[in-house]
C-alpha positions as CSV (number, residue, x, y, z in Angstrom):
1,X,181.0,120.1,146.9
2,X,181.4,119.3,150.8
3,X,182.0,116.0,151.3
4,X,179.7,115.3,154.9
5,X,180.7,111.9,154.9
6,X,182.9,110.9,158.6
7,X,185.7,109.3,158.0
8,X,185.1,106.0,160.5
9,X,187.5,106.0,163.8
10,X,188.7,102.9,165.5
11,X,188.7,103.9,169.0
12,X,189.6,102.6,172.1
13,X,186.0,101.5,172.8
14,X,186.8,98.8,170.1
15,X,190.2,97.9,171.4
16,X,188.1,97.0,174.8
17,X,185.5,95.2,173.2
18,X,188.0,92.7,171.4
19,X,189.6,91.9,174.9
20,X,186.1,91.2,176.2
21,X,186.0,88.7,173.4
22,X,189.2,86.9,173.8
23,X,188.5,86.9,177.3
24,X,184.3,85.5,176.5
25,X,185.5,83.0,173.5
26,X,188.1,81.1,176.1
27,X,186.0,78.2,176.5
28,X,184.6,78.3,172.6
29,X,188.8,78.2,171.6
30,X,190.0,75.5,173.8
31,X,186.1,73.6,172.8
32,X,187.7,74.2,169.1
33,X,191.0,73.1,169.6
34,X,192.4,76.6,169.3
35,X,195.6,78.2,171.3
36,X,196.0,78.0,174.8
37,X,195.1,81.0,176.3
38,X,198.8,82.5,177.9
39,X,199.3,81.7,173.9
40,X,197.0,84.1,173.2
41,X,197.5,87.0,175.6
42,X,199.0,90.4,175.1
43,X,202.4,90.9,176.3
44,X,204.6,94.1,176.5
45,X,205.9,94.2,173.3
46,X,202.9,93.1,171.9
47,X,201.0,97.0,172.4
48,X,204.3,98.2,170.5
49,X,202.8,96.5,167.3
50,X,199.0,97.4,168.5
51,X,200.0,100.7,168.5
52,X,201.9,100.3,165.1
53,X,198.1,98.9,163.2
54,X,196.4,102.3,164.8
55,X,198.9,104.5,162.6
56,X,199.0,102.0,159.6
57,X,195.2,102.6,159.9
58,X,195.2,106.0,159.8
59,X,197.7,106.3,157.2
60,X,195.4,103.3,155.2
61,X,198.9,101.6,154.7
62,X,197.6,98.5,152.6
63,X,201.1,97.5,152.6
64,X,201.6,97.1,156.5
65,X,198.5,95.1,156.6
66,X,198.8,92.9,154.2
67,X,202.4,92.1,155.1
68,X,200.8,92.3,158.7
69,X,197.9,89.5,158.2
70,X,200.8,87.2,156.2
71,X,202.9,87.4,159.8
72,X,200.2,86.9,161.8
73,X,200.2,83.0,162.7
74,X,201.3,82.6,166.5
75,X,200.3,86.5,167.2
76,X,198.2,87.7,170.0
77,X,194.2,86.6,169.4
78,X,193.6,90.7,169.8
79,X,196.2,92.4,167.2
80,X,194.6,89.2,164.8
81,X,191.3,90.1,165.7
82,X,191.6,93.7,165.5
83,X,193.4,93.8,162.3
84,X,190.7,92.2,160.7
85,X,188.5,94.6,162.2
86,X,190.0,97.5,161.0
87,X,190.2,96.6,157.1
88,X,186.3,96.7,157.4
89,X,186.5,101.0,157.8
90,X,189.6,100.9,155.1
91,X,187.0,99.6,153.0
92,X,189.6,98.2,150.2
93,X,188.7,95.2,147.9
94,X,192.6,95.1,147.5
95,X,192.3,93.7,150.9
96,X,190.0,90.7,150.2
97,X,192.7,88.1,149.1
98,X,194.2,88.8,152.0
99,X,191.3,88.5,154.3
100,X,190.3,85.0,152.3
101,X,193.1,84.0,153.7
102,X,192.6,84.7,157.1
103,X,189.5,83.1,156.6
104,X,190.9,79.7,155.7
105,X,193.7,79.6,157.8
106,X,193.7,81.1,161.0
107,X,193.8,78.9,163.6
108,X,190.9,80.9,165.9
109,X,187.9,80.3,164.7
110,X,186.9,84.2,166.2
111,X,189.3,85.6,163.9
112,X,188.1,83.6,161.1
113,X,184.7,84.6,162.0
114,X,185.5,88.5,161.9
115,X,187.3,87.7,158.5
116,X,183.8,86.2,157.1
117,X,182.2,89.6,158.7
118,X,184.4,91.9,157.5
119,X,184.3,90.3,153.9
120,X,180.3,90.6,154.0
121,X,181.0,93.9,155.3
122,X,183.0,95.3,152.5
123,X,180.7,93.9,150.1
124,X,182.6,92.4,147.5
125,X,182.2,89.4,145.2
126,X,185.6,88.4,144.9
127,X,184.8,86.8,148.6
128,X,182.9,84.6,147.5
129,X,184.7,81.8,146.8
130,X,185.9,81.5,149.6
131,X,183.0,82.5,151.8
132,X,181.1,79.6,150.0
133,X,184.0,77.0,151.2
134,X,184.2,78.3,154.5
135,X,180.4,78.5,154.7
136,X,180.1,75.1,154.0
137,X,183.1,73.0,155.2
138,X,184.8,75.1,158.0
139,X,184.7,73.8,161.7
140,X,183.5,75.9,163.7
141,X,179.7,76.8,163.3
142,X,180.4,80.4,164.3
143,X,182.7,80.8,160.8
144,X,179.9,78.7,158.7
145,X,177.2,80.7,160.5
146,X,178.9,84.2,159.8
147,X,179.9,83.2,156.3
148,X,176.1,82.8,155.7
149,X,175.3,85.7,156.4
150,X,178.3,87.5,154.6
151,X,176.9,86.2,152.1
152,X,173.4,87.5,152.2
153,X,175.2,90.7,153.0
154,X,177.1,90.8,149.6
155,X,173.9,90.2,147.5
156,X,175.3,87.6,145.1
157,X,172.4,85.2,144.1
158,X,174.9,82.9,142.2
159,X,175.4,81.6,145.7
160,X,171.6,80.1,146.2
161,X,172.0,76.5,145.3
162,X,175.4,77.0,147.7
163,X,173.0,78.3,150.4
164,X,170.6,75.4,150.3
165,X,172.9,72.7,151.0
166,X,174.1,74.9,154.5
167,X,170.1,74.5,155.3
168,X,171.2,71.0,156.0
169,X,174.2,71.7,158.3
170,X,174.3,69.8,161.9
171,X,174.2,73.3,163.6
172,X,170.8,74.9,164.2
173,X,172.0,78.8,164.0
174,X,174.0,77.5,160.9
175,X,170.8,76.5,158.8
176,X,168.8,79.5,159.6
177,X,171.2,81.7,158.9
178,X,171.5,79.9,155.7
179,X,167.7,79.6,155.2
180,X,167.4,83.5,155.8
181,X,169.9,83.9,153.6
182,X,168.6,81.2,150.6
183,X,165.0,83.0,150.9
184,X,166.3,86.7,150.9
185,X,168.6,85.9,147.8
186,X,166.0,83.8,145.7
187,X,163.8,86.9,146.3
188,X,166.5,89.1,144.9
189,X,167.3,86.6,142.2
190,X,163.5,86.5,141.0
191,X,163.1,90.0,141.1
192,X,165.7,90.5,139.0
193,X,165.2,88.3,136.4
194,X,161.4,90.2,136.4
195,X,163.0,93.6,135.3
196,X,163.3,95.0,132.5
197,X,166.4,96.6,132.4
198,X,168.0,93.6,134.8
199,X,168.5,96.3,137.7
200,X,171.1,95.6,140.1
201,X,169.0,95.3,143.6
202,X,171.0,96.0,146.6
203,X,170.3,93.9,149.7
204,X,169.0,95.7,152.4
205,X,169.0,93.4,155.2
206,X,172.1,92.7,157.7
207,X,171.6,89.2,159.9
């Protein structure tokens, strides 16, 4: 059989786009007590390694990543960002411990907040743990917000009672995201517990 599927690409469309962000989230970081910015920026050296995560990438090196995301404190906000970033097209769940990780200690909240993404992305319930934690006890509203809706994403309706105390966060964009999330997953909950067989029911919805 032909496999039609297309391999994803990371191109340099994305590389771009996670500049723009560094550059749009400068004000969000310093709000959030992240990095300076000239702590943050790319130097020379630093498109040696960039270049270095596009061929672990294609080769789907697990290995350089993970030993990649352990090293990663004090790096560039870009090759942090767009590490994370890739691991969403690997598609791996040997990556999630590793991403958890990010998720809880990173110092920028925009990398935690791909983290979350990517997690909710790659669809696994191993994340949630720590999804959960970061959902309800991280920061920065963008993480809690985009843990939310990882969670939605991953379709696990253990997580409702979870979901209903984030409908009471401080941050507006928090509790809906939460309250979309609590009201899609009780829907999936009841409608499992009403069939038969217990069929799995994938969530179709992305936030």
């Amino acid at each position: 059989m032909i496999n039609l599927r297309k391999e994803p690409e990371i191109s340099a469309v994305t590389i771009i786009e996670n500049l723009y962000l560094c550059s749009a989230c400068e004000g969000l970081l310093s709000s959030a007590g992240g990095l300076e910015m000239d702590e943050m920026r790319m130097r020379d050296d630093d498109y040696k390694t960039l270049a270095k995560l596009e061929e672990a990438f294609e080769r789907k090196d697990l290995s350089y990543f993970k030993s990649f995301l352990q090293n990663s404190k004090g790096l560039p906000l870009l090759l942090r960002v767009h590490s994370v970033c890739m691991l969403e097209h690997i598609g791996s769940e040997e990556m999630v411990g590793s991403l958890c990780v990010v998720l809880a200690e990173d110092a920028s909240p925009l990398t935690r907040h791909e983290a979350a993404f990517t997690l909710g992305q790659l669809g696994y319930r191993s994340a949630v743990p720590a999804l959960v934690e970061a959902m309800l006890h991280d920061e920065s509203s963008i993480v809690r917000h985009e843990s939310a809706v990882a969670l939605s994403s991953i379709g696990d309706d253990e997580v409702v009672p979870d979901l209903k105390k984030a409908i009471e966060d401080e941050d507006e964009d928090v509790r809906n995201s939460a309250l979309i999330a609590f009201e899609y997953l009780g829907y999936i909950r009841r409608k499992r517990e009403s069939a038969a067989d217990k069929f799995a029911v994938k969530p179709k919805i992305r936030l």
